[in-house]
N, C-alpha and C positions, 0 to 999 in steps of 0.2 A: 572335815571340811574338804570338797571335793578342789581340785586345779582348777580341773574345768568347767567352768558352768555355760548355760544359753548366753548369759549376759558375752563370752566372750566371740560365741557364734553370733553371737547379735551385730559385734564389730569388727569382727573378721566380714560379714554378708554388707555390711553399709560402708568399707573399705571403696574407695573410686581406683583403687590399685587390683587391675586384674591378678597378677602376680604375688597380692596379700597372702603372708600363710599366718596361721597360728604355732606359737613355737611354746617352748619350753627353755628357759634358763634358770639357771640355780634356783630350782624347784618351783619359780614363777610365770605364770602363761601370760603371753601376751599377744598380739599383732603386730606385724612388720609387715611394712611397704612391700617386701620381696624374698620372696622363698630363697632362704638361707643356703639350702645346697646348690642352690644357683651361685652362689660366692658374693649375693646380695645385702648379707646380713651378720651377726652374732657368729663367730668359728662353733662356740660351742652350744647353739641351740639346738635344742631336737625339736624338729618338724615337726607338727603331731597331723596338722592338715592344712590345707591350701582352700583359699575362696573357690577355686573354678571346682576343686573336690566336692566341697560341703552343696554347692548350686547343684550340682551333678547326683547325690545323694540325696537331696530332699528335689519334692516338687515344687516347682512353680507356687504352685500355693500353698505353701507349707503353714502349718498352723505351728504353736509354742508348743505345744503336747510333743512333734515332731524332732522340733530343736535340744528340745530339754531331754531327748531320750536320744538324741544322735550326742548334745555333752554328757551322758551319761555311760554312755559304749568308749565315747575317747579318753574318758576318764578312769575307767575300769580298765584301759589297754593301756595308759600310760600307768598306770599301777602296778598291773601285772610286770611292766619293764624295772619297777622300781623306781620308778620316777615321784 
């Protein structure tokens, strides 16, 4: 079962928080108001990506094919960390 799925790019993108990342704590992904290594958030979440990131990476009009294959890259690299 993967960490990260669309569903959490879904709510990392409909965040009204520029400064939203998606993180990682005790093996669970979540959204936070404010990119943690900014000293906004959790000491020990890992970053995995930021809203202005994900906007930045897909197009303007991104279709779910897009998203579910961009959680599918962050999922496989937060893997590879051992995450």
């Amino acid at each position: 079962m993967p960490t990260i799925t669309s569903d959490h790019l879904h709510a990392l993108l409909a965040s009204t928080d520029r400064d939203a990342a998606l993180v990682v704590v005790g093996g669970e992904a979540s959204v936070v108001p404010a990119d943690p290594s900014r000293g906004d958030g959790p000491e020990d979440a890992l970053v995995i990506t930021t809203r202005d990131a994900v906007i930045a990476e897909l197009d303007t009009g991104a279709n779910e094919e897009q998203i579910e294959r961009l959680a599918q890259r962050l999922d496989v690299a937060l893997d590879s960390l051992g995450g």
